[in-house]
C-alpha positions as CSV (number, residue, x, y, z in Angstrom):
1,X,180.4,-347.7,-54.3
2,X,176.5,-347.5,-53.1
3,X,175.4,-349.2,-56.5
4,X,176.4,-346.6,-58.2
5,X,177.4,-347.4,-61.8
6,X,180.9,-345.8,-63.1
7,X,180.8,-344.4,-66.7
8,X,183.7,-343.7,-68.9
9,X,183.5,-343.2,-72.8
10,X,185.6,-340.1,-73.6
11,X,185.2,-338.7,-77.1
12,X,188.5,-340.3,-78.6
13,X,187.2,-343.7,-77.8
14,X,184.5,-343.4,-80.0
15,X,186.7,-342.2,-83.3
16,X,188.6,-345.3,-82.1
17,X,186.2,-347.5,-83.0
18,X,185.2,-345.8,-86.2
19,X,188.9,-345.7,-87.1
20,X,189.0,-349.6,-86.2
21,X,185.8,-350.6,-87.9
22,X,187.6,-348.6,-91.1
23,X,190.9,-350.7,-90.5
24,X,189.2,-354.4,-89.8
25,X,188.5,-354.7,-93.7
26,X,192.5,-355.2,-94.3
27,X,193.3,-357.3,-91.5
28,X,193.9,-361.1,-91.3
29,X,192.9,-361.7,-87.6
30,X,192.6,-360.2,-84.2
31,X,194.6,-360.8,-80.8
32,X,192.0,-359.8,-78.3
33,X,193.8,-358.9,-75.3
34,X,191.8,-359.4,-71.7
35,X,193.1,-358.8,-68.3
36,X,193.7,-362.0,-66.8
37,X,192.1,-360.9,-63.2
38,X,188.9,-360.0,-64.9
39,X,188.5,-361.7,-68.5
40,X,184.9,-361.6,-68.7
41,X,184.5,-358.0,-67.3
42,X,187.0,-356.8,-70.1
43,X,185.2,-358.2,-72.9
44,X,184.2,-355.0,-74.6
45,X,180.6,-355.6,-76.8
46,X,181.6,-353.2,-79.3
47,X,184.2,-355.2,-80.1
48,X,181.6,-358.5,-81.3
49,X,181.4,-357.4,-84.9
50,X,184.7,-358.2,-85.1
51,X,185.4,-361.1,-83.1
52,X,182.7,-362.6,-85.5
53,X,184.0,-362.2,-88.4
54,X,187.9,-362.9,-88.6
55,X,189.4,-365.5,-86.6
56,X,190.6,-363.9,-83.1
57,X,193.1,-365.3,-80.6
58,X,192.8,-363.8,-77.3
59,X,195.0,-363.3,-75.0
60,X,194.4,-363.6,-71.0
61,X,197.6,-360.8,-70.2
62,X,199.1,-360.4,-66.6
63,X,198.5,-363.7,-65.4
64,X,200.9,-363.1,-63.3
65,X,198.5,-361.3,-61.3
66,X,195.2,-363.4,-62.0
67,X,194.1,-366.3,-59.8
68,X,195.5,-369.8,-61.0
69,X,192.5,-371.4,-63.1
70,X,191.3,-368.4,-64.6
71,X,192.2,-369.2,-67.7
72,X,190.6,-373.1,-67.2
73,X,187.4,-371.5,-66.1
74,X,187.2,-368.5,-69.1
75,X,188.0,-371.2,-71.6
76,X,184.8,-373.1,-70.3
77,X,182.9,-370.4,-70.5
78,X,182.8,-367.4,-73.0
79,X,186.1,-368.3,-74.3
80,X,184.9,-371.8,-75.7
81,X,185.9,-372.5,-79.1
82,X,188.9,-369.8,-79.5
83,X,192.0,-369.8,-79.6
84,X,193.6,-369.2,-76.1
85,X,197.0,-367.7,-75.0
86,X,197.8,-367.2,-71.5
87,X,200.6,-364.8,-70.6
88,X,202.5,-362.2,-68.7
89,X,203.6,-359.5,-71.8
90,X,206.1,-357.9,-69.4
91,X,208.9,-361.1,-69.8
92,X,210.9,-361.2,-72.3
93,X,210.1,-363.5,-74.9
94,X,206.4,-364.6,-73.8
95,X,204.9,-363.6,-76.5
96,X,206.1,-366.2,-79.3
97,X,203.4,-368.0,-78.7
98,X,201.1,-365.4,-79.7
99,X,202.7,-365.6,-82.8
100,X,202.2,-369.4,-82.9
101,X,198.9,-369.0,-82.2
102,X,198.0,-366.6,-85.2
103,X,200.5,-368.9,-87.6
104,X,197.7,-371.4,-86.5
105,X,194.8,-369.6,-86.9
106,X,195.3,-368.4,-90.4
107,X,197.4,-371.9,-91.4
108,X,195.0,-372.1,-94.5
109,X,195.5,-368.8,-95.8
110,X,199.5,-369.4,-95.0
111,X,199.3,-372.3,-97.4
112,X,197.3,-371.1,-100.0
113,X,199.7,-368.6,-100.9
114,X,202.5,-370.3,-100.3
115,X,201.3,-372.9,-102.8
116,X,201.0,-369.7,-105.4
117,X,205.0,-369.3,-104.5
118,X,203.6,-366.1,-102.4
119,X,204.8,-365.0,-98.8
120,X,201.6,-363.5,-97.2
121,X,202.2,-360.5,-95.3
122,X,200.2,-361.7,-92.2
123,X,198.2,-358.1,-90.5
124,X,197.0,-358.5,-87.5
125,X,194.5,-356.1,-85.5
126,X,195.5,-355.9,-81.5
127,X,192.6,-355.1,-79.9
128,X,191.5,-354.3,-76.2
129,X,190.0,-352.2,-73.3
130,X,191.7,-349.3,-71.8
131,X,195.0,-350.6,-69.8
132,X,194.9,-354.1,-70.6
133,X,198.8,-354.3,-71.8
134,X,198.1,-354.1,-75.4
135,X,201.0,-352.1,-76.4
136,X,203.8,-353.8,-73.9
137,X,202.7,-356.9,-75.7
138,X,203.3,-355.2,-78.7
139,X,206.4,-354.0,-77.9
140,X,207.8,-357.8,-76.9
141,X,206.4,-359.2,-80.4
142,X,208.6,-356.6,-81.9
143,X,211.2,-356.8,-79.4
144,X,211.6,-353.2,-79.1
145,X,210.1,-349.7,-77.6
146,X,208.1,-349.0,-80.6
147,X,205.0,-348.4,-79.6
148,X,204.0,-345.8,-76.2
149,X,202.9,-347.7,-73.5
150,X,201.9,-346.6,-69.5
151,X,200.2,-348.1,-66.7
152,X,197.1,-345.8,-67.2
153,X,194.5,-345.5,-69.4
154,X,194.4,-344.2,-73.0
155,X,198.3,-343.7,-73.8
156,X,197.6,-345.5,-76.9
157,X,195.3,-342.7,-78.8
158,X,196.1,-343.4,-82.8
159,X,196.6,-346.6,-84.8
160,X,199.8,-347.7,-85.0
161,X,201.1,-350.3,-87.4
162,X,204.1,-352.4,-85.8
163,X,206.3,-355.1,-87.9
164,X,206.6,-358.4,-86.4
165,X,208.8,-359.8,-88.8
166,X,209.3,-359.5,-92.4
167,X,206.0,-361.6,-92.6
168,X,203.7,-360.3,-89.6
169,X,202.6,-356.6,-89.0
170,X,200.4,-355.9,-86.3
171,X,198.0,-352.9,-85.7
172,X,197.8,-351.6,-82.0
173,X,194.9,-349.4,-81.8
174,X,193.8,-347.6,-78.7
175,X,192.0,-349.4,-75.3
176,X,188.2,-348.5,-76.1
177,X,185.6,-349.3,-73.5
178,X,182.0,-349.1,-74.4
179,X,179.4,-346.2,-73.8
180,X,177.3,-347.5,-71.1
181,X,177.9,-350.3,-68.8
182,X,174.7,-352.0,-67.1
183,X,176.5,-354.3,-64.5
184,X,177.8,-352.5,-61.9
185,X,180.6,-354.9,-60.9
186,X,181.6,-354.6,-64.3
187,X,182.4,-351.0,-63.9
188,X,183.9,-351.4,-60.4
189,X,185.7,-354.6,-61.5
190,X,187.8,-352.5,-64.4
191,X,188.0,-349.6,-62.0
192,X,190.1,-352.1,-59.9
193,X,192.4,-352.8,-62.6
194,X,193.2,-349.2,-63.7
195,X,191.0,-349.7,-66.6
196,X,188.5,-347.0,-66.0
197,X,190.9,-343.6,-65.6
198,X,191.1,-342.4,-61.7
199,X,190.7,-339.3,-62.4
200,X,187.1,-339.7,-63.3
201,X,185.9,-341.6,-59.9
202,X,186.0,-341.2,-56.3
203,X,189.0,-343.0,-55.5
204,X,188.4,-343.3,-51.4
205,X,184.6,-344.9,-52.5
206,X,186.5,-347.4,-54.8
207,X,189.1,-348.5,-52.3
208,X,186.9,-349.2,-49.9
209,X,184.4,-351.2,-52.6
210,X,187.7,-353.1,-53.1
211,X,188.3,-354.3,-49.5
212,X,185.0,-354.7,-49.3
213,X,184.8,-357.2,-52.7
214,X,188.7,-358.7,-51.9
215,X,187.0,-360.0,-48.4
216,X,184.3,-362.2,-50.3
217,X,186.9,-363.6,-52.6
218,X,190.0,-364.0,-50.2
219,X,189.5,-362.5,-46.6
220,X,193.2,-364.3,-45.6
221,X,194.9,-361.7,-48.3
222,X,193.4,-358.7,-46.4
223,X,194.7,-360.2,-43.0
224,X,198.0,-361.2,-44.4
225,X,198.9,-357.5,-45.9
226,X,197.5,-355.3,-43.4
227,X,198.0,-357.5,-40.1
228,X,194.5,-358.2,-39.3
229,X,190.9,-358.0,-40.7
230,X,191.0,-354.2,-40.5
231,X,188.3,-351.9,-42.3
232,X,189.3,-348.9,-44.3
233,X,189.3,-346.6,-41.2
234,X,191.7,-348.9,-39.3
235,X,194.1,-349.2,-42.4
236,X,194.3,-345.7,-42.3
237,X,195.2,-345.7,-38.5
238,X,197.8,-348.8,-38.9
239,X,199.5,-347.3,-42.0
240,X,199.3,-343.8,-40.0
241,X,197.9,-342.0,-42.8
242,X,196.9,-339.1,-40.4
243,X,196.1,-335.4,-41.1
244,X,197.3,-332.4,-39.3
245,X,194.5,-332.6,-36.1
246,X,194.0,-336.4,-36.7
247,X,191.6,-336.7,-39.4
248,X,192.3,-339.5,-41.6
249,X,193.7,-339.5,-44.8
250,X,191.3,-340.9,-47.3
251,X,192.9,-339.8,-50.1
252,X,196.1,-341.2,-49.6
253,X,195.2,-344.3,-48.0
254,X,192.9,-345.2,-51.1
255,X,195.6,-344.7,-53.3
256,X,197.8,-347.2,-51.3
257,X,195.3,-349.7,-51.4
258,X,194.5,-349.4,-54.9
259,X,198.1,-349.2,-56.1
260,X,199.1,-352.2,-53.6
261,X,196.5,-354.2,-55.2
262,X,197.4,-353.3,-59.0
263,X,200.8,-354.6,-58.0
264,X,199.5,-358.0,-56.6
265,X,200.8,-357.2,-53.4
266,X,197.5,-358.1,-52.1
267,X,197.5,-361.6,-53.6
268,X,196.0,-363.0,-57.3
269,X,192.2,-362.6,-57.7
270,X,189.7,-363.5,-60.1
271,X,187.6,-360.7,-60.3
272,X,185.1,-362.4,-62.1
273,X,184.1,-364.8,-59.6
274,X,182.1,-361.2,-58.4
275,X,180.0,-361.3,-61.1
């Protein structure tokens, strides 16, 4: 990507945040969802006033896809001291204990009104960065298609309050980045993911950061999927993404790589580890 930093902060994402900062006053607690293969990278700052002052539970999502002792190493790190849940929001059922996890959290508040002879109405704020799984986890808490979900960017664009149960409603709000990143990897790191829309970068300049970063975490997956230690130009030859009069075709081969990686087809990373 020749050090060049990505930027992303659409207009909608902003009155997301002011809508959220209006919201956070009548919620209990926050599930902070992260994408397991880079938790650190998707740890939004504008999201800080809020993780400070109700209890969170975050949620490392598509684990599936994430390296094995991700979770060990964000917990030691800028996880410590929170409540952790490690999932894949996509099976049926994995999300109970996200609900155990919030039950646990707010345990005093549960008690308090139940020694008043009071259900509390638990309301919870979902929060996240663009394409983190947000409203698929949603979806399996409530055991139904009720909120819109996609594997792109900003599908969720309005609030949208979800019951749980007849004691737990949960606000999904929309994937928000931040105005200005200043780490580089960062940017290319939840470009990887899908997190940072395609449409706004160049997509043949990202694929080939990716090989480029997937060789200094795990050069055997780039061997294993595309028969050899092959650069983006010979990927392109073995795949035979040719043009009409042999040129190469960038656009199509970058798309592969990218998509192929979304998928894990190239293996489980931790992004992070970049950083």
């Amino acid at each position: 990507m020749d050090g060049k930093i990505i930027q992303w902060f659409p207009g909608h994402m902003a009155s997301a945040l002011r809508v959220m900062s209006e919201e956070f006053k009548l919620v209990d607690a926050v599930i902070y969802v992260l994408d397991a293969r880079c938790p650190v990278s998707s740890l939004n700052p504008e999201f800080e006033k809020f993780v400070e002052r109700k209890p969170v539970v975050f949620v490392l999502n598509k684990m599936d896809l994430a390296a094995r002792g991700v979770m060990a190493g964000f917990v030691s790190g800028a996880g410590r001291g929170y409540n952790m849940v490690a999932l894949d929001s996509t099976k049926s059922g994995s999300t109970k204990m996200v609900v155990t996890a919030i039950e646990r959290v707010l345990r005093d508040k549960i008690e308090a009104a139940r020694a008043k002879g009071i259900k509390k109405i638990l309301r919870v704020m979902v929060i996240g960065i663009t394409n983190c799984g947000k409203s698929t986890l949603i979806n399996n808490l409530a055991r139904s298609g009720k909120t819109l979900t996609g594997d792109r960017p900003g599908v969720t664009r309005t609030k949208q309050w979800v019951p749980v149960s007849d004691y737990l409603w949960v606000l999904d709000t929309p994937g928000t980045l931040w105005p200005k990143f200043e780490n580089p990897q960062i940017a290319k790191n939840l470009a990887y993911v899908g997190s940072i829309k395609d449409e706004v970068v160049d997509m043949v300049a990202l694929a080939k950061g990716l090989l480029d970063d997937l060789v200094k975490l795990d050069v055997s997956c780039i061997e294993r999927r595309f028969d050899g230690r092959g650069s983006f130009e010979l990927i392109c030859k073995k795949r035979g993404y040719i043009l009409k009069g042999g040129a190469l075709d960038e656009a199509r081969a970058a798309k592969a790589i990218l998509s192929e990686f979304r998928a894990g087809k190239l293996g489980r990373f931790n992004l992070d580890k970049l950083l």
